[in-house]
N, CA, C and O atoms as a printed pandas DataFrame, in Angstrom:
     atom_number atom_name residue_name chain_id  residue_number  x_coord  y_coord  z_coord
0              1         N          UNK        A               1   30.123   -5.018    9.081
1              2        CA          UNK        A               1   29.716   -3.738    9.671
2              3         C          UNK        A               1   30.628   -2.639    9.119
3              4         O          UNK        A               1   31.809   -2.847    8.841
4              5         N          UNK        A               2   30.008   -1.445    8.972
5              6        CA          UNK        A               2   30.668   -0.431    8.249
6              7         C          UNK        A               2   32.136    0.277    9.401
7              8         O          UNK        A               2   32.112    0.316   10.631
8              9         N          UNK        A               3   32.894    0.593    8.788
9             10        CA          UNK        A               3   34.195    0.935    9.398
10            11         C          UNK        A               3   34.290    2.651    9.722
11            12         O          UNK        A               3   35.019    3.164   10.571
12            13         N          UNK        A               4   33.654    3.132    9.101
13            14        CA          UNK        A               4   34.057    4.570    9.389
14            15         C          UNK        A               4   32.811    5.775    9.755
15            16         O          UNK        A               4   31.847    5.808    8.990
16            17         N          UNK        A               5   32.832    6.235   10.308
17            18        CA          UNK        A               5   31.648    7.065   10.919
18            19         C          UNK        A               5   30.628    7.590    9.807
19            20         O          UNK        A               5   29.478    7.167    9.920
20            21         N          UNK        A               6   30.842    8.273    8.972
21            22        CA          UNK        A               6   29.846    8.092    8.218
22            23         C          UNK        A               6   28.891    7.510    7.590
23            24         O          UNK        A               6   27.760    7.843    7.237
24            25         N          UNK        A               7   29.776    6.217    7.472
25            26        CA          UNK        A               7   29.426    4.666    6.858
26            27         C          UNK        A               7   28.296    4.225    8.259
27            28         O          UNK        A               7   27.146    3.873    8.000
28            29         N          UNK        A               8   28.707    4.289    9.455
29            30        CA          UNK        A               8   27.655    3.738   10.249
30            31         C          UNK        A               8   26.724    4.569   10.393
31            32         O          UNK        A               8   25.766    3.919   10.810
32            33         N          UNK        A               9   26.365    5.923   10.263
33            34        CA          UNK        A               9   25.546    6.823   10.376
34            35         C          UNK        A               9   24.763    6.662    8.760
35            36         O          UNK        A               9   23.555    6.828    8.589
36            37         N          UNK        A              10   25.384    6.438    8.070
37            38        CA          UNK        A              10   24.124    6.056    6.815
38            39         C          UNK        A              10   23.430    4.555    6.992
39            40         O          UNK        A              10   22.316    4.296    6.536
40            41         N          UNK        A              11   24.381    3.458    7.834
41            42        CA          UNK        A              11   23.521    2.415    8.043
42            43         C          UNK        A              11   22.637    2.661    9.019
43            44         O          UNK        A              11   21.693    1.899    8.808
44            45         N          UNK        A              12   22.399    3.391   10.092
45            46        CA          UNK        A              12   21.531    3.996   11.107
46            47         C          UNK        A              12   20.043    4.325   10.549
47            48         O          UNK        A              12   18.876    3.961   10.688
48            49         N          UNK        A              13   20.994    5.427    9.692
49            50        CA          UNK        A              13   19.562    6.077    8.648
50            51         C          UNK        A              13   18.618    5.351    7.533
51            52         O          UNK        A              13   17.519    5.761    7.158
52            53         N          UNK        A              14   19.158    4.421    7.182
53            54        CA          UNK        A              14   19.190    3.618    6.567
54            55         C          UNK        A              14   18.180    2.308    6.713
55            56         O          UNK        A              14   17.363    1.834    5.924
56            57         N          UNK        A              15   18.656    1.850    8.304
57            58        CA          UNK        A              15   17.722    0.760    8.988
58            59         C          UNK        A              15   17.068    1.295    9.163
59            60         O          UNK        A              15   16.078    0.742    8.683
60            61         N          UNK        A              16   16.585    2.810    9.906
61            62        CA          UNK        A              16   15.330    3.277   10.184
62            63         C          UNK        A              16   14.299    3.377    8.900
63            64         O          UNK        A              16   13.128    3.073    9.131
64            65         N          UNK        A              17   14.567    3.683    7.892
65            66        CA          UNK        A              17   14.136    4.335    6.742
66            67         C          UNK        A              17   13.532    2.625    6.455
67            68         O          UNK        A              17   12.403    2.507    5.980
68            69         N          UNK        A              18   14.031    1.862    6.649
69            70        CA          UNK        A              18   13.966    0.603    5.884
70            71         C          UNK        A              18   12.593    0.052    6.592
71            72         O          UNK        A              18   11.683   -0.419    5.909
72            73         N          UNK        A              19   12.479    0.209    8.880
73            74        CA          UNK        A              19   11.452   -0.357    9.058
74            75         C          UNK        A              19   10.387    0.517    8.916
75            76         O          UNK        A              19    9.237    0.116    9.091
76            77         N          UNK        A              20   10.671    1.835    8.576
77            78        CA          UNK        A              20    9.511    2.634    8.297
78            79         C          UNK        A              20    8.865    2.060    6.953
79            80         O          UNK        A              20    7.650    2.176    6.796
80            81         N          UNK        A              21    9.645    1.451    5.994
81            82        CA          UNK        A              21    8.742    1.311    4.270
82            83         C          UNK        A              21    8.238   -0.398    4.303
83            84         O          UNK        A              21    7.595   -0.994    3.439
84            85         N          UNK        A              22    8.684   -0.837    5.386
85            86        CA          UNK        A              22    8.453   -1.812    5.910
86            87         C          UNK        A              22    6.995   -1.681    6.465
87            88         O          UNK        A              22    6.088   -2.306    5.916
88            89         N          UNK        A              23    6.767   -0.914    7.499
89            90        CA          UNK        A              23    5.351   -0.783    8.148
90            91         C          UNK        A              23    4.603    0.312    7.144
91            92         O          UNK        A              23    3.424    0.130    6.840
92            93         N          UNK        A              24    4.854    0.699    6.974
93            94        CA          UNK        A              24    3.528    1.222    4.990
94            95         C          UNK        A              24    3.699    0.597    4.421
95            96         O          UNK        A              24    2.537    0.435    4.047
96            97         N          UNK        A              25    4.326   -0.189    3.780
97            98        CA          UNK        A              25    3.922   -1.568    2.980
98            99         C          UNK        A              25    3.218   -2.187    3.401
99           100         O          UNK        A              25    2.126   -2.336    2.852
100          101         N          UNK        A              26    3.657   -3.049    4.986
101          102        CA          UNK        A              26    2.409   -3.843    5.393
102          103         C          UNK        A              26    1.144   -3.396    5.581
103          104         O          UNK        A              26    0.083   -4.013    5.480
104          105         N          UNK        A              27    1.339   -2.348    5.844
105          106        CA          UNK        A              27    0.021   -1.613    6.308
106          107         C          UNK        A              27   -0.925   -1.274    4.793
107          108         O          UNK        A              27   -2.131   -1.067    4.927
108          109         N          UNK        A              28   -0.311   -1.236    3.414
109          110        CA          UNK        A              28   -1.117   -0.851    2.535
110          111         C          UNK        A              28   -1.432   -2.209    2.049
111          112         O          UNK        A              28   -2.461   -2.214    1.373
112          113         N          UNK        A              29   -0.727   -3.656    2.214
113          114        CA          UNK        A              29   -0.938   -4.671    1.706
114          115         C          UNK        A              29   -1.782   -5.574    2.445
115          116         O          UNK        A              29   -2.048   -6.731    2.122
116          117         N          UNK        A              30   -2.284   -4.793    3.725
117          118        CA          UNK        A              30   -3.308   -5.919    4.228
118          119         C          UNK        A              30   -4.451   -5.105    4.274
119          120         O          UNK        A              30   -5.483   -5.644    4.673
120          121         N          UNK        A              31   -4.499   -3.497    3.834
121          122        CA          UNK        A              31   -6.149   -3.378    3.461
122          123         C          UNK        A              31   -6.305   -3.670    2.032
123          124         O          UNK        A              31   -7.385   -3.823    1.462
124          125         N          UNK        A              32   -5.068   -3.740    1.466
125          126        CA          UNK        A              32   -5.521   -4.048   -0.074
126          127         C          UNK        A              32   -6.545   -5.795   -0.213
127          128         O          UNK        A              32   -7.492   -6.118   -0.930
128          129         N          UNK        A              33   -5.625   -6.672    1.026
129          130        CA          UNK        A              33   -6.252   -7.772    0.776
130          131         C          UNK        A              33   -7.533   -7.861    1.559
131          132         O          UNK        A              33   -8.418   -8.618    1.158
132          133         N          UNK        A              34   -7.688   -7.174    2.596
133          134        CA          UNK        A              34   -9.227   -6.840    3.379
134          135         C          UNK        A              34  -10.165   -6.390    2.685
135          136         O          UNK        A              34  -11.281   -6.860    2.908
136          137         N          UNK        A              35  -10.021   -5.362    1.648
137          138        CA          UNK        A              35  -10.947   -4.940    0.545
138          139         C          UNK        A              35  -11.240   -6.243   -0.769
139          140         O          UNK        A              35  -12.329   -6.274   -1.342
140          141         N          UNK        A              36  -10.178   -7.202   -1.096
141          142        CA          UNK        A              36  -10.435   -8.263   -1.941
142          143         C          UNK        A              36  -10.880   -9.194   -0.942
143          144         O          UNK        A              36  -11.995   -9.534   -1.338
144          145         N          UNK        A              37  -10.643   -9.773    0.090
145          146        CA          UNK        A              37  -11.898  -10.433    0.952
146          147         C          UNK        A              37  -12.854   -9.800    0.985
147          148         O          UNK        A              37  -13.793  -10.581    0.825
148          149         N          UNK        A              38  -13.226   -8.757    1.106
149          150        CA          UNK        A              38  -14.943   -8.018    1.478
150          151         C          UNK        A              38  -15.744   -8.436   -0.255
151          152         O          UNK        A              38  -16.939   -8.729   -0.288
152          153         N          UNK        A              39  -14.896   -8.399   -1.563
153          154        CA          UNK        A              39  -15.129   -7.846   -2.628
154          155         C          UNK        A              39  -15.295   -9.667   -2.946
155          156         O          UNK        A              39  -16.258   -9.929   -3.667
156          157         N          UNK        A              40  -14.679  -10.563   -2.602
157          158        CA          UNK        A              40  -15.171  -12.255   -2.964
158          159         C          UNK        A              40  -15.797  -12.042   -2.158
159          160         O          UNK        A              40  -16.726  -11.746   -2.910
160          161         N          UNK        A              41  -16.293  -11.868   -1.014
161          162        CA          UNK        A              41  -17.289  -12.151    0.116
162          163         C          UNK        A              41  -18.740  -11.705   -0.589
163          164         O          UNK        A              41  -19.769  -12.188   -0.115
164          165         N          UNK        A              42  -18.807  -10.954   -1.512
165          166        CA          UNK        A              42  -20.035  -10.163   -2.004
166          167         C          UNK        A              42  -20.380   -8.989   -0.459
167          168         O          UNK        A              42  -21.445   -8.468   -0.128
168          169         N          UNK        A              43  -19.638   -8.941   -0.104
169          170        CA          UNK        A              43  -20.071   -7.871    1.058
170          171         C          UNK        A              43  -19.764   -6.076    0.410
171          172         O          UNK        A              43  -18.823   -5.399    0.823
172          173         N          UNK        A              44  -20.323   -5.801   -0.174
173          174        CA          UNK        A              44  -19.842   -4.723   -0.966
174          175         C          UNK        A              44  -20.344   -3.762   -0.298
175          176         O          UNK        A              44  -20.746   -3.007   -1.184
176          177         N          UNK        A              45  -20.658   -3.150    0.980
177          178        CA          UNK        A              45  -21.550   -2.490    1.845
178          179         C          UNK        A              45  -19.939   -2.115    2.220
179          180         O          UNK        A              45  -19.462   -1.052    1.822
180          181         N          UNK        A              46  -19.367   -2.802    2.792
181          182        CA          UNK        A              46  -18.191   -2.867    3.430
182          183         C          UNK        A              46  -16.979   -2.165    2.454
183          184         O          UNK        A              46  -16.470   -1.053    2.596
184          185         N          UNK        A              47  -16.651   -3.343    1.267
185          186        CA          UNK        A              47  -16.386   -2.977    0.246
186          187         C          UNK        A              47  -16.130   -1.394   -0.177
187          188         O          UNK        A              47  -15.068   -0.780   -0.078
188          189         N          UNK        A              48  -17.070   -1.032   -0.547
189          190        CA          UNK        A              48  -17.697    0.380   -0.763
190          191         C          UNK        A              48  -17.331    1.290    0.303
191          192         O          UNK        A              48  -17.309    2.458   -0.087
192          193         N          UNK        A              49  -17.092    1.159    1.299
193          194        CA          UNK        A              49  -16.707    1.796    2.637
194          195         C          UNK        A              49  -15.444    2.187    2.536
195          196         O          UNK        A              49  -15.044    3.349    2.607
196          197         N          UNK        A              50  -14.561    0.851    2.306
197          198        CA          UNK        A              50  -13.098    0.827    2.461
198          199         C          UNK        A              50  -12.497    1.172    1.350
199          200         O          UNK        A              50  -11.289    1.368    1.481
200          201         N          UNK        A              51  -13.001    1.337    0.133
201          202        CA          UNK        A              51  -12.321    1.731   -1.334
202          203         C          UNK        A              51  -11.409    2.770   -1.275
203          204         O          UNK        A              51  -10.372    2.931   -1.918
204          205         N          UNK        A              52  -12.071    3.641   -0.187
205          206        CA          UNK        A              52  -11.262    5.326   -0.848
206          207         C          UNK        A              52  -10.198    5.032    0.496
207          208         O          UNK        A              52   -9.147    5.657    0.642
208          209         N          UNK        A              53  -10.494    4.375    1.075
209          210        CA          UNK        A              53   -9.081    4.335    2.077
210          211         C          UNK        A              53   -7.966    3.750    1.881
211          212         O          UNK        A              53   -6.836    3.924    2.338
212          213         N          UNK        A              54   -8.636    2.677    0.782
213          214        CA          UNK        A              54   -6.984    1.822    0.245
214          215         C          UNK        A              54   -6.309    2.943   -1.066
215          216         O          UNK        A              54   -5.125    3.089   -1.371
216          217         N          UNK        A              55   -7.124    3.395   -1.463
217          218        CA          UNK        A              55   -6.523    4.096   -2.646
218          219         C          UNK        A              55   -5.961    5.452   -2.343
219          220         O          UNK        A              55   -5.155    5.940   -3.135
220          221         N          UNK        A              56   -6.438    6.316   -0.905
221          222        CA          UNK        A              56   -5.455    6.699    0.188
222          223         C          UNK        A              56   -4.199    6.342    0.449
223          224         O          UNK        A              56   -3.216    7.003    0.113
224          225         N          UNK        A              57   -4.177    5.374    1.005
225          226        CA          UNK        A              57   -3.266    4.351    1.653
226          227         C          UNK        A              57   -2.067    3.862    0.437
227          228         O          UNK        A              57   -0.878    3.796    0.750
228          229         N          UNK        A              58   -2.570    3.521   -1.031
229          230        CA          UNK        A              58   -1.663    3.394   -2.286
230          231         C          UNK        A              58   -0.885    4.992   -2.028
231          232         O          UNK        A              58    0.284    5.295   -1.792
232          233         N          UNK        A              59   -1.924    5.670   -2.169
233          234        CA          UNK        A              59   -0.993    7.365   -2.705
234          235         C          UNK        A              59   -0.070    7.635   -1.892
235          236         O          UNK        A              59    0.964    8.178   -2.284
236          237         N          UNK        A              60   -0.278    7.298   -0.576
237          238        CA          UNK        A              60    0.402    8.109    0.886
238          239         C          UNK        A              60    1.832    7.377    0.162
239          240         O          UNK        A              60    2.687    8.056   -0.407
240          241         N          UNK        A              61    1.905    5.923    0.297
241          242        CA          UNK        A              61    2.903    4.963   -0.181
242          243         C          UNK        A              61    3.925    5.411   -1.049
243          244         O          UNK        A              61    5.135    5.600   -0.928
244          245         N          UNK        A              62    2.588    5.599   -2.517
245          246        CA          UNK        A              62    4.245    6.415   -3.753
246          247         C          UNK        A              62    4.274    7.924   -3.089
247          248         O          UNK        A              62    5.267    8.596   -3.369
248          249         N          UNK        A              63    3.644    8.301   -2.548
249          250        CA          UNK        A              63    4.028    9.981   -1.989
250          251         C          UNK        A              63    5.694    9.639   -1.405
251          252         O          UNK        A              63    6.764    9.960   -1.921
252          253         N          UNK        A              64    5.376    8.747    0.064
253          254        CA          UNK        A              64    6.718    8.722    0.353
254          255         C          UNK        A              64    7.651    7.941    0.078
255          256         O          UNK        A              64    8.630    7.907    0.823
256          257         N          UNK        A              65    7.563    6.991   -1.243
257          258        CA          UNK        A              65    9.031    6.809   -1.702
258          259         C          UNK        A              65    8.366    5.097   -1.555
259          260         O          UNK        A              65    8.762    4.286   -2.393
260          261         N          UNK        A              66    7.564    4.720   -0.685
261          262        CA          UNK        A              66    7.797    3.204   -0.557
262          263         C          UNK        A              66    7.456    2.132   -1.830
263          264         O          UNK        A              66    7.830    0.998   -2.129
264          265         N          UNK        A              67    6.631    3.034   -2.348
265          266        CA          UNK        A              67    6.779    2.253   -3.569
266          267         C          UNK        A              67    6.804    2.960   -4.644
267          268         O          UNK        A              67    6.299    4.069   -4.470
268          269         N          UNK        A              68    7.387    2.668   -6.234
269          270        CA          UNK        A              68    7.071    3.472   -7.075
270          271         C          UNK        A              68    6.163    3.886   -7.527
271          272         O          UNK        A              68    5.331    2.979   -7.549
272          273         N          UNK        A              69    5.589    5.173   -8.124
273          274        CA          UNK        A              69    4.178    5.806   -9.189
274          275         C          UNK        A              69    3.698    5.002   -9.639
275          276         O          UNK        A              69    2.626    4.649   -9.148
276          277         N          UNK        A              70    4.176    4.357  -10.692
277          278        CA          UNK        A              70    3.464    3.203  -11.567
278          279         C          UNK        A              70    3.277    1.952  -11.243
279          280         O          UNK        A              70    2.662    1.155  -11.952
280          281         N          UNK        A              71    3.910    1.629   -9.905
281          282        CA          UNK        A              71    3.165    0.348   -9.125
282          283         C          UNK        A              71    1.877    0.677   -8.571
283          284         O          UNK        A              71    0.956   -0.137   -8.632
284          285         N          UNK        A              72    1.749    1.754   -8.060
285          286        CA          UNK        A              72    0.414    2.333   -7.283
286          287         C          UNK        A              72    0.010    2.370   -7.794
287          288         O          UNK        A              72   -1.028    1.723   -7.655
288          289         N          UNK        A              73    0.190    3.187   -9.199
289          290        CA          UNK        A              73   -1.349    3.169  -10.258
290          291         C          UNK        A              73   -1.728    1.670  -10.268
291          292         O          UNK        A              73   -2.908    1.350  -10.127
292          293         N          UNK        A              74   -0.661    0.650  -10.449
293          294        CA          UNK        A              74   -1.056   -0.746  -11.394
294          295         C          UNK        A              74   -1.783   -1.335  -10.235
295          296         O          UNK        A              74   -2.736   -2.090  -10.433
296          297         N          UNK        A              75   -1.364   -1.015   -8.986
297          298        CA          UNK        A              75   -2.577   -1.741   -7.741
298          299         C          UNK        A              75   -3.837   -0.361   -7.853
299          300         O          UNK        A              75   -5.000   -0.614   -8.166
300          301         N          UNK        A              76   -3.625    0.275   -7.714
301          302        CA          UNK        A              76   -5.212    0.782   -8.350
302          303         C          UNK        A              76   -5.965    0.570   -9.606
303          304         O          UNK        A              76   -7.066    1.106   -9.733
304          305         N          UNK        A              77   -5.655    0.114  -10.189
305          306        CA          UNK        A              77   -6.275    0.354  -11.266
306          307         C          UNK        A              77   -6.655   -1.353  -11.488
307          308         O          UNK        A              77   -7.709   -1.738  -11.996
308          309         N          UNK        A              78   -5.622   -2.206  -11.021
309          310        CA          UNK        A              78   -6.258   -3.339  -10.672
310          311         C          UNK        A              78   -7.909   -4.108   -9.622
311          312         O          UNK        A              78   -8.876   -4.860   -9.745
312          313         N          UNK        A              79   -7.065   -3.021   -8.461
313          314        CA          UNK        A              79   -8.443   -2.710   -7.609
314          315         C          UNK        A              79   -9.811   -2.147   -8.546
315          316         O          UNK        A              79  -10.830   -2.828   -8.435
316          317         N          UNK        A              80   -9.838   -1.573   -8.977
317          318        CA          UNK        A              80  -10.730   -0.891   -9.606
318          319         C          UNK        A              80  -11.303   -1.580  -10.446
319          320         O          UNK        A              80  -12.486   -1.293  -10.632
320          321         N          UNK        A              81  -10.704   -2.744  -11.276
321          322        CA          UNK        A              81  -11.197   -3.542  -12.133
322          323         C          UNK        A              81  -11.928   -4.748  -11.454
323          324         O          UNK        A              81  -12.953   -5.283  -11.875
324          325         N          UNK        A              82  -11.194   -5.095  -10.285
325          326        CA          UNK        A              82  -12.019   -6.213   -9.137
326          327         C          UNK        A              82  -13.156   -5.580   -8.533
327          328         O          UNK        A              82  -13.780   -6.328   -7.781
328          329         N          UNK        A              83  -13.613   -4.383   -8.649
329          330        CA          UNK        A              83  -14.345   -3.631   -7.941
330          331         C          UNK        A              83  -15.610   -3.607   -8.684
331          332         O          UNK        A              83  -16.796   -3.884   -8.506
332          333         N          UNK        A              84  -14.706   -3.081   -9.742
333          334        CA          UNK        A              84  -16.196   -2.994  -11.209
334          335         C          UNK        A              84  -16.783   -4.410  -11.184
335          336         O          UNK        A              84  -17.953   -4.662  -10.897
336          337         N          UNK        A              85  -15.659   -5.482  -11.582
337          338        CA          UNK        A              85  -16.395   -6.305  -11.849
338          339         C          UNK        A              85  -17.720   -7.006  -10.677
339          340         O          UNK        A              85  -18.867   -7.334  -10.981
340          341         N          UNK        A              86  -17.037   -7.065   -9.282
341          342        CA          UNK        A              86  -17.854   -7.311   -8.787
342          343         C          UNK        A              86  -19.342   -6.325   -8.403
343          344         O          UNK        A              86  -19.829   -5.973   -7.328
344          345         N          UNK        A              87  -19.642   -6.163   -9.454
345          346        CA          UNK        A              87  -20.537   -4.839   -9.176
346          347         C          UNK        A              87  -20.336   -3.383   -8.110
347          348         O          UNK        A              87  -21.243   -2.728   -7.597
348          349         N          UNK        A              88  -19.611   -3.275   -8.054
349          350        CA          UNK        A              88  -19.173   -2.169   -7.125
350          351         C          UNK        A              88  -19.192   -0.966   -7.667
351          352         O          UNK        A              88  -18.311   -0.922   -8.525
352          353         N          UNK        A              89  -19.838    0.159   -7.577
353          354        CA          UNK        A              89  -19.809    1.523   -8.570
354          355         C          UNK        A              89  -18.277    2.480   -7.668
355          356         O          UNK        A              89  -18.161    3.052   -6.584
356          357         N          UNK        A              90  -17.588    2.283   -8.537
357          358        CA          UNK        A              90  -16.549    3.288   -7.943
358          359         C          UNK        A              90  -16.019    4.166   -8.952
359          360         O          UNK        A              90  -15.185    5.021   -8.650
């Protein structure tokens, strides 16, 4: 444990910051996999519904720091290729 007041006030800030990128991560990594279940399911009604919300949900992510730019693109642009292929017009 940190020894001097500053030191515990950046671990404070620190843990908070941590379960916040914690809950937008989870939160962008289980519609990412809800949209690849809908997209093997052939349910593309659904699919098609939820697209622009995960790719929302990527941006909000690198907006605030939780993940880097060029990971978001690489899960979009991945999405997008599972999308096409399964016939999906996006």
């Amino acid at each position: 444990m940190a020894n001097h007041k500053s030191a515990i006030k950046k671990y404070i800030r620190d843990e908070k910051k941590r379960l916040i990128n914690r809950m937008n991560r989870s939160k962008m990594k289980t519609r990412i996999k809800l949209f690849l279940k809908y997209v093997n399911e052939k349910n593309m009604d659904k699919a098609k519904e939820l697209f622009p919300g995960v790719i929302s949900i990527i941006d909000k992510s690198t907006r605030k720091g939780t993940i880097h730019i060029k990971t978001g693109s690489r899960y979009k642009s991945r999405l997008t290729l599972h999308a096409r292929k399964a016939g999906l017009a996006v």
